[in-house]
C-alpha positions in Angstrom: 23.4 -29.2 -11.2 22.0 -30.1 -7.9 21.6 -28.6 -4.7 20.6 -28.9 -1.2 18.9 -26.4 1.4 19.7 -27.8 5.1 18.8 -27.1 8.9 20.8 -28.9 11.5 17.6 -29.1 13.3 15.1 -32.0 13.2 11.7 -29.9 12.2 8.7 -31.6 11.2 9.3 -31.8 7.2 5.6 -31.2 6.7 4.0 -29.0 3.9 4.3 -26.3 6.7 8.0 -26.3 6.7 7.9 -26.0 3.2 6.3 -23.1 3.1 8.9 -20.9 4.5 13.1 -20.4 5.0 14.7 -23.6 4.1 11.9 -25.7 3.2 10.4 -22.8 0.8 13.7 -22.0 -0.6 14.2 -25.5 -1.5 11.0 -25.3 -3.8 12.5 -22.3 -5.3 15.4 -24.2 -6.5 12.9 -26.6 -8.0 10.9 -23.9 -9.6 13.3 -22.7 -11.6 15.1 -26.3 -13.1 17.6 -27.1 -10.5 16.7 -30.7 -8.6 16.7 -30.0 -4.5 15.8 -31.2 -1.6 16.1 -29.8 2.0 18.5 -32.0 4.7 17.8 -32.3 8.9 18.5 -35.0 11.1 17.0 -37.1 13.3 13.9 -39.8 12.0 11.5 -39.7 10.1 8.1 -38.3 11.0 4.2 -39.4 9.9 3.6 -36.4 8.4 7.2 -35.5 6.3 7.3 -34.5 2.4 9.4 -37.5 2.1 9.5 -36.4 -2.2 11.4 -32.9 -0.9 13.6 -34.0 1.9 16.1 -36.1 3.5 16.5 -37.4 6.9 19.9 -38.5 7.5 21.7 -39.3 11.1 23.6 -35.8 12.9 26.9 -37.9 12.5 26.5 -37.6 8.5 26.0 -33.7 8.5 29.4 -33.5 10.2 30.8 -36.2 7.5 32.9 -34.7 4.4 32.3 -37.9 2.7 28.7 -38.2 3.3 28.3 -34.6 1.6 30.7 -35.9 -1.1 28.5 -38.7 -2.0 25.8 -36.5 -2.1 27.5 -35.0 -5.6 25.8 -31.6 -5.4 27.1 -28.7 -6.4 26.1 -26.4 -3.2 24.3 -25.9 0.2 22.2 -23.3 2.1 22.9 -23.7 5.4 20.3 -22.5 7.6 22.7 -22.3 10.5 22.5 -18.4 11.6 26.5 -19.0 11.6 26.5 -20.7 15.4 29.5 -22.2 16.5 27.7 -25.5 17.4 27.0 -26.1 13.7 31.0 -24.9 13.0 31.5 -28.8 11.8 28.8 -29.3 9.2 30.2 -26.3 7.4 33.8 -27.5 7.5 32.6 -31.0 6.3 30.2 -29.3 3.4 33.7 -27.0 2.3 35.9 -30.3 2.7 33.7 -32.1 0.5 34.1 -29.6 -2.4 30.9 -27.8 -2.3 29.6 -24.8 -2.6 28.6 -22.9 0.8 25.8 -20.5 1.1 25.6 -19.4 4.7 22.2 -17.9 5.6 22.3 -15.2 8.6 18.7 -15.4 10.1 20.0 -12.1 12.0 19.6 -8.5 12.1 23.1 -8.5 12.5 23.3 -6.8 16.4 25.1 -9.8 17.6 27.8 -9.2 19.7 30.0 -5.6 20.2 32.4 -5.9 17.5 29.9 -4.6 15.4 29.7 -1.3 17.8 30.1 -2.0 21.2 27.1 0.6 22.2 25.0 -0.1 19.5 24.5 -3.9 20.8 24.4 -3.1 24.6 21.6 -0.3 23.6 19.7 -3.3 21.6 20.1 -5.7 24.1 18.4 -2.8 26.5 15.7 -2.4 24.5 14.9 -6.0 23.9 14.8 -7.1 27.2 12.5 -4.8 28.3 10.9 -4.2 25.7 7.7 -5.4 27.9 9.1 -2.6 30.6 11.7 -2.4 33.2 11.6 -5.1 35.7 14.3 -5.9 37.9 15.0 -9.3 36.1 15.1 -7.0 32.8 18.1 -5.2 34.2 19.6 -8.6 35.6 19.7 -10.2 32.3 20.9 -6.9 30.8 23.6 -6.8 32.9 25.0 -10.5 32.6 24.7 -10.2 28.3 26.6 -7.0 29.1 29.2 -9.3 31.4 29.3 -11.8 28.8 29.9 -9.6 25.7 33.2 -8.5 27.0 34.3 -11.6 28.0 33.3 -15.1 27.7 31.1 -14.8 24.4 33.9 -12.7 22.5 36.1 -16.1 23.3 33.2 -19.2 22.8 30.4 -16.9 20.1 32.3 -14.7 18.0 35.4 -16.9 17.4 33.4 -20.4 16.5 31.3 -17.6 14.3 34.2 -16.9 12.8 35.4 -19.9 12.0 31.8 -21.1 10.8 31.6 -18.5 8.0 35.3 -18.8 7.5 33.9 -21.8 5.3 31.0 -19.8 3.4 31.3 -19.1 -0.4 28.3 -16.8 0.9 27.4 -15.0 4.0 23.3 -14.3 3.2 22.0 -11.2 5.3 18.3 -10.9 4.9 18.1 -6.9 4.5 20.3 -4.4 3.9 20.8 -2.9 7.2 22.1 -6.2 8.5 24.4 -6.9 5.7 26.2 -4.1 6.6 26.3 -4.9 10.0 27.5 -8.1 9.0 30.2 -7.0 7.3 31.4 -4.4 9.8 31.7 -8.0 11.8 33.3 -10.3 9.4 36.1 -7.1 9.0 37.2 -8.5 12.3 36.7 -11.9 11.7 38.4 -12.4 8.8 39.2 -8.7 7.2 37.8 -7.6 3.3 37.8 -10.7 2.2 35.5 -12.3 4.3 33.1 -9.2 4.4 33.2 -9.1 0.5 31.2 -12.4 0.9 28.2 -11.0 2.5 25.6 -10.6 0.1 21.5 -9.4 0.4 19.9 -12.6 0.2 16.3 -12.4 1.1 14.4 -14.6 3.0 12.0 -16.7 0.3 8.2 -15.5 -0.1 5.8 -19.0 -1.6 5.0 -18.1 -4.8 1.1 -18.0 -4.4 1.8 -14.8 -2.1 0.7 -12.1 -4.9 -1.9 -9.6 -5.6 -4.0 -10.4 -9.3 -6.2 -7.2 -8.8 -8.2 -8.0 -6.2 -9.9 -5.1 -4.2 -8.4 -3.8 -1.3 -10.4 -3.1 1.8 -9.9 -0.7 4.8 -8.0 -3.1 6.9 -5.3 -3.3 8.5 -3.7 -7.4 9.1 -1.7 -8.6 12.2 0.2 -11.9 12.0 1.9 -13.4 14.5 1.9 -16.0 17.7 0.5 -14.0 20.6 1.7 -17.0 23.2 3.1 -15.5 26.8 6.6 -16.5 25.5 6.6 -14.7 22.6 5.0 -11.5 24.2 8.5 -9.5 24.7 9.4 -9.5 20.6 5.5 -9.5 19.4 4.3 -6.9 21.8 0.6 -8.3 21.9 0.0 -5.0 24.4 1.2 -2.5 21.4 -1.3 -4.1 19.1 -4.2 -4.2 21.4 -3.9 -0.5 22.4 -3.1 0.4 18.3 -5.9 -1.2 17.3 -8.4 0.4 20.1 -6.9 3.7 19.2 -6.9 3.3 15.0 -10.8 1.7 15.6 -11.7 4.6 17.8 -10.4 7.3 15.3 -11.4 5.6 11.8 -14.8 4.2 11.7 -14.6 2.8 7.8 -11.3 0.5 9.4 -11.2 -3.1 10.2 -8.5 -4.7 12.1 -8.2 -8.9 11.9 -5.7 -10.4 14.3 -4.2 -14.1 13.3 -2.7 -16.5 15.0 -2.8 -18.5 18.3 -3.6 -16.4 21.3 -3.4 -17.0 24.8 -6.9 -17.3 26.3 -6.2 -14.5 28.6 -4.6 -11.8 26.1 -7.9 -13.8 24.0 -10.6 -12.1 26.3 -9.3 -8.8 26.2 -8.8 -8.4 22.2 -12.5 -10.2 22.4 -13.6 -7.0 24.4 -12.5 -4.8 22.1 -14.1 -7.1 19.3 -17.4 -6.5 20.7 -16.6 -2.5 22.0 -16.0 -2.0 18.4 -19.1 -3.9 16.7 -16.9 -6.5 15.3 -14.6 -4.3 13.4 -11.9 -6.2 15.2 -11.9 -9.6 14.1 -9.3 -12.6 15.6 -8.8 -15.4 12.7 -6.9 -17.7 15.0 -4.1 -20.2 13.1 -4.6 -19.9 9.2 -2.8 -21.9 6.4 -0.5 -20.0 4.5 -3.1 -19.9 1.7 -5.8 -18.3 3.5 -3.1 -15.9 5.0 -2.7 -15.0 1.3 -6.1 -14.6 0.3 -7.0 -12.2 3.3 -3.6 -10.1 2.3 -4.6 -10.1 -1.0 -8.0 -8.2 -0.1 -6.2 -5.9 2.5 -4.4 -2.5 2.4 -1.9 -2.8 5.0 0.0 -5.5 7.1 0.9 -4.0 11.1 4.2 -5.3 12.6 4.1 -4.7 16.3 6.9 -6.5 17.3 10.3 -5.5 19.5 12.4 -7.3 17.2 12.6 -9.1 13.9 15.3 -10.4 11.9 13.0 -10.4 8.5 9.7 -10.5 9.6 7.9 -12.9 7.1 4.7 -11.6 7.3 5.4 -8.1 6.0 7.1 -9.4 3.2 4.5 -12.1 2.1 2.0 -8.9 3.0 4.5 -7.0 -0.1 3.8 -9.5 -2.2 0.6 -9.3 -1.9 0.2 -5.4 -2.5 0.2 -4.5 0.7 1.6 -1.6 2.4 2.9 -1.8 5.8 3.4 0.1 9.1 5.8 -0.7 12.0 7.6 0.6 14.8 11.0 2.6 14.0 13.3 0.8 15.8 16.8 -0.6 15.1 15.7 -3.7 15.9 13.6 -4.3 12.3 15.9 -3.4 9.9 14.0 -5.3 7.8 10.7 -2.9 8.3 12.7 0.0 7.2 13.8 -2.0 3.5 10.0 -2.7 3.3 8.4 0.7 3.5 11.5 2.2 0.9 9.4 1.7 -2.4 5.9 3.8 -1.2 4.8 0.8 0.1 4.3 1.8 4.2 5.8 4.2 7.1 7.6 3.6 10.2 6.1 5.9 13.4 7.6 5.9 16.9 6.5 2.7 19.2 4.0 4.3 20.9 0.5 3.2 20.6 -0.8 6.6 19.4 2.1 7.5 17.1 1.5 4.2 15.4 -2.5 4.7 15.3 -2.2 7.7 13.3 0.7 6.1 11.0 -2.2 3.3 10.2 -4.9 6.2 9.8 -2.8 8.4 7.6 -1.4 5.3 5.4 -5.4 4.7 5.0 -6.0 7.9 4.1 -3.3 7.3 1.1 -5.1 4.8 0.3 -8.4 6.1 0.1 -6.6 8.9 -2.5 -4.9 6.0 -4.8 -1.5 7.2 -3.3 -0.4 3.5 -2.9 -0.7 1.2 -5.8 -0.9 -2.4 -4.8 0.8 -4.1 -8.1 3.4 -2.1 -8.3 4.3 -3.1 -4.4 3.6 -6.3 -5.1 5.9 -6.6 -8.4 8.4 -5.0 -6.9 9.0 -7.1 -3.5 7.6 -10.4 -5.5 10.6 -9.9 -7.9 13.0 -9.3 -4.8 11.3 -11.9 -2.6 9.5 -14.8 -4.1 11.4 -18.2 -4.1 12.2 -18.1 -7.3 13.7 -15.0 -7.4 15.9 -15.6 -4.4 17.0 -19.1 -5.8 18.0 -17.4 -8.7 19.9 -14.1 -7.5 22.1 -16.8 -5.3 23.3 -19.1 -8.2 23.9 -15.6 -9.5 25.9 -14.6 -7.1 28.1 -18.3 -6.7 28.9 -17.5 -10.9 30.7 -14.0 -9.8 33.5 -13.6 -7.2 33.1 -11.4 -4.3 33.5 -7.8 -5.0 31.5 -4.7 -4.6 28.9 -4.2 -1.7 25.2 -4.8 -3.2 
């Protein structure tokens, strides 16, 4: 048996990309027997894993008998379902294999899924930074578009893309059933009897071997000016001030790239706070892993996430976690289910006392860092999800997970 992961989209192919979504998963088939390697187009670059991947032309993704000759037995197609990738998925089903169609989603995308639910998501991610009026502009052309042009181009070339899945993947369980209310329209029961939880992958060396857990609290993200409406750099800064203020055992370490001027402000409140707030900068994914492993809790700020990696590799790693309740992260409210974190209103104070009272567990043994980390490193580590989907190409569709 052999399998491919593939993204239509020429990444760099460097240990980084295999360290997460297609990349990863591909060294989860590998971990557990089953020879892979991840596909993208375009050339090759200095730095690939030229061992783990393939570089072929566009033209052959969109080729039947290119995918033929390949003689696998399946594909994960990292293609979140677009209609511009609508061909690769044809050619992978012409050629006889198996199709796993991976919905990088949190499954708000378009009304037939509840016309008000997706207009009142839409609100709330476009101004998630505060009403402006190019907020309400851009609101009110998605809202244009979502009765008109997008239910004619988006939702039927999505339909006819996962028309070709042996698998729909939906990375929690919120958006599976969103999924499914979806692929009801696109292609009735049958079609929504495909769409399975599959997980985003979690590397393997993101686990807790009894290391002790300090008072602090971990923020991962990119805190770049384009990234500011989903990660909500403002909501951390004034958590963290507020959490600081109020706890005086707590410890707050920001990573990730920062904007110099968002830079000087969290550097202000480094320095207001005698260095209890620390900024890490980029880390590899192995020093992310050894500071979760000595933390208690990983803080999601962010407006929206389809998964939200860094809360599950923070699971994995015994971690508990706290993050806005919002629609928007389904994924947040799978990952505090098994006592491992809370959800609190976004609102710098409400999530500042979440933080303090999910230390205060803590402090009382109320959260028990192998059990979260066995739990979601069962559900979540590569493989574990390269397993549960050659599991699930054995059975037929049926039942809802």
């Amino acid at each position: 048996m052999k399998f491919f992961t593939c993204t239509p989209v020429s990444f760099r192919g460097n240990p980084g990309f295999f360290a997460r979504d297609s990349g990863l998963l591909c060294k989860g088939f590998q971990s557990v027997g089953i020879p892979c390697r991840a596909i993208m187009p375009g050339p090759e670059m200095p730095d690939d894993c030229r061992e783990d991947l393939i570089r072929t032309p566009y033209c052959n993704l969109e080729s039947a008998d290119w995918w033929k000759a390949s003689r696998a037995q399946g594909v994960v197609l990292y293609a979140w379902g677009a209609p511009r990738y609508y061909p690769i998925a044809r050619a992978i089903r012409h050629a006889g294999l198996k199709l796993v169609c991976n919905m990088d989603t949190s499954g708000t995308f378009g009304i037939l899924g509840g016309p008000f639910e997706y207009w009142a998501a839409q609100w709330r991610i476009l101004n998630g930074l505060g009403v402006s009026p190019s907020s309400v502009t851009m609101f009110f052309l998605k809202f244009i578009s979502s009765i008109s042009w997008s239910l004619l181009k988006n939702d039927t070339g999505r339909a006819r893309h996962l028309r070709q899945a042996d698998l729909i993947g939906a990375v929690s369980p919120i958006a599976a059933q969103r999924i499914r209310r979806v692929c009801r329209w696109y292609g009735g029961a049958t079609l929504a009897a495909k769409v399975r939880l599959i997980p985003h992958a979690v590397a393997m060396h993101m686990r807790y071997e009894g290391q002790a857990k300090q008072p602090r609290v971990v923020s991962i993200g990119r805190w770049q000016p384009e990234d500011w409406r989903q990660k909500n750099p403002r909501l951390l800064l004034e958590t963290a001030a507020r959490l600081l203020g109020r706890n005086a055992k707590a410890e707050f370490v920001v990573v990730g790239s920062m904007d110099p001027r968002l830079e000087r402000e969290f550097s202000a409140l480094a320095v207001k706070t005698q260095g209890r707030l620390r900024l890490a900068g980029r880390l590899s994914n192995q020093e992310i892993a050894d500071l979760l492993q000595t933390a208690q809790i990983s803080f999601c700020s962010s407006n929206h996430e389809s998964f939200h990696i860094a809360s599950a590799e923070a699971l994995c790693c015994g971690c508990s976690v706290v993050a806005p309740n919002l629609p928007e992260l389904p994924s947040l409210k799978w990952f505090v289910g098994e006592n491992s974190g809370r959800l609190a209103s976004r609102d710098p104070d409400a999530l500042a006392d979440a933080l303090h009272e999910e230390m205060q567990v803590w402090s009382h043994g109320g959260r028990k860092p192998h059990s979260i980390a066995s739990t979601w490193g069962e559900r979540l580590h590569a493989d574990r999800v390269a397993t549960l989907i050659l599991d699930l190409l054995e059975k037929k569709p049926g039942p809802r997970d």
